[in-house]
Legacy VTK file of the C-alpha trace (Angstrom):
# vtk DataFile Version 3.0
C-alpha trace
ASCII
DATASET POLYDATA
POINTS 106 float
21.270 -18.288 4.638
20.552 -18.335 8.170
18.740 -14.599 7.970
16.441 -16.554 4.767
14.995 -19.168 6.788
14.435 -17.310 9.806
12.100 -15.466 7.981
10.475 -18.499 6.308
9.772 -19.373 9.585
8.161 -16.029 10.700
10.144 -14.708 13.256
8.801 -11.566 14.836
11.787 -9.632 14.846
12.041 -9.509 10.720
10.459 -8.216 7.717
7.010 -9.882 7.715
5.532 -10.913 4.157
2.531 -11.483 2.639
1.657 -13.937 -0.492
-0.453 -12.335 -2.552
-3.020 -14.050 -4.645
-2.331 -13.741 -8.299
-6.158 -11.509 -8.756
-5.073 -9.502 -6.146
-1.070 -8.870 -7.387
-2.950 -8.426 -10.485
-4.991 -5.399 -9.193
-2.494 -3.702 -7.169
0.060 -3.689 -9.749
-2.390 -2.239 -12.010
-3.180 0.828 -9.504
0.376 1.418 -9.286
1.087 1.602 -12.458
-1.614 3.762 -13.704
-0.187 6.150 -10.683
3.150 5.919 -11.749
1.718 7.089 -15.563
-0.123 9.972 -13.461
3.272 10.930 -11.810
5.026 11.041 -15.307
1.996 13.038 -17.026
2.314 15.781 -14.160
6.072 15.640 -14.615
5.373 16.708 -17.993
3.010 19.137 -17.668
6.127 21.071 -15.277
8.693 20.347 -17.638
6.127 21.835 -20.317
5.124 24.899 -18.108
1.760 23.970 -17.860
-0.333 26.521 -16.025
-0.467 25.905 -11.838
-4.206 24.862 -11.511
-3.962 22.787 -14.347
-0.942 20.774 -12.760
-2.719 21.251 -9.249
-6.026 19.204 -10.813
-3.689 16.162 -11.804
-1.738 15.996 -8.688
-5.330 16.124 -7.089
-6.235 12.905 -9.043
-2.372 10.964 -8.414
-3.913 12.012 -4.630
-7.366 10.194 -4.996
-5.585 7.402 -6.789
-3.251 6.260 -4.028
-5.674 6.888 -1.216
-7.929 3.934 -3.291
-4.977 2.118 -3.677
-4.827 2.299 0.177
-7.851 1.955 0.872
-7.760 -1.583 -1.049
-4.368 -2.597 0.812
-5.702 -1.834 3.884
-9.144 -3.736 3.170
-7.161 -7.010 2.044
-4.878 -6.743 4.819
-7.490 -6.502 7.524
-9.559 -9.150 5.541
-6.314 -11.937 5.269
-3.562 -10.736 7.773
-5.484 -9.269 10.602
-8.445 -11.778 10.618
-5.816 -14.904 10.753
-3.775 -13.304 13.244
-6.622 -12.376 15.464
-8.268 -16.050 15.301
-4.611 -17.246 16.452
-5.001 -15.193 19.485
-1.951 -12.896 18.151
-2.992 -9.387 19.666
-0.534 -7.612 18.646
-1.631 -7.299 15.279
-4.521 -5.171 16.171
-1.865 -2.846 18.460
-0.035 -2.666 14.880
-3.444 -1.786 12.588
-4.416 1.040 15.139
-0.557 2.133 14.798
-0.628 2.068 11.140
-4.074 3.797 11.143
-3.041 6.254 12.951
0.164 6.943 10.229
-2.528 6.662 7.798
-4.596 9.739 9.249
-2.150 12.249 9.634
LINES 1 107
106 0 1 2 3 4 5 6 7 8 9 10 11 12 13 14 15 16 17 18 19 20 21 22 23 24 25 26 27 28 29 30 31 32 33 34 35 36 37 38 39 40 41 42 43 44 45 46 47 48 49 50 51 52 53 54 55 56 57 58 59 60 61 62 63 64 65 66 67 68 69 70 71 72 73 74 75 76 77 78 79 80 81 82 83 84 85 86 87 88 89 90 91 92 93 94 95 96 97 98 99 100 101 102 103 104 105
């Protein structure tokens, strides 16, 4: 119980979280699971012996789909999360953006 409120309260050294408005749960669910049908179409197509390219042209588009969906994480993160924690004087948070940028361009 102790663990729960401690991260109610927003302690630094656990899990942060972020509440989600229901427009943008909405949206991000949606990408998800439209990638998740993606996943199960190319598992198909391999379980069907689809020809290579074929497969290689669908696993191209489950690519493009997650990088939006990251793309759109990232842009409501830096929009919400970054731009409160900046005007709170919390510098860190742009230490852990240009970290998680950097994971992001590998």
């Amino acid at each position: 119980m102790e663990n729960k409120q401690t991260q109610e309260d927003g302690c630094q050294c656990c899990h942060k979280t972020k509440e989600r408005s229901d427009k943008e749960y909405k949206d991000l669910i949606h990408r998800l699971n439209r990638i998740e049908g993606q996943i199960r179409g190319i598992r198909g197509m391999v379980e069907k012996d689809a020809y290579c390219p074929e497969i290689l042209v669908q696993v191209a588009a489950a690519n493009a789909a997650l990088n939006s969906f990251n793309k759109v994480l990232l842009a409501n993160h830096i929009r919400t999360c970054v731009a409160r924690d900046i005007r709170e004087g919390k510098e860190e948070t742009i230490d852990e953006l240009v970290a998680t940028l950097q994971k992001l361009m590998k």
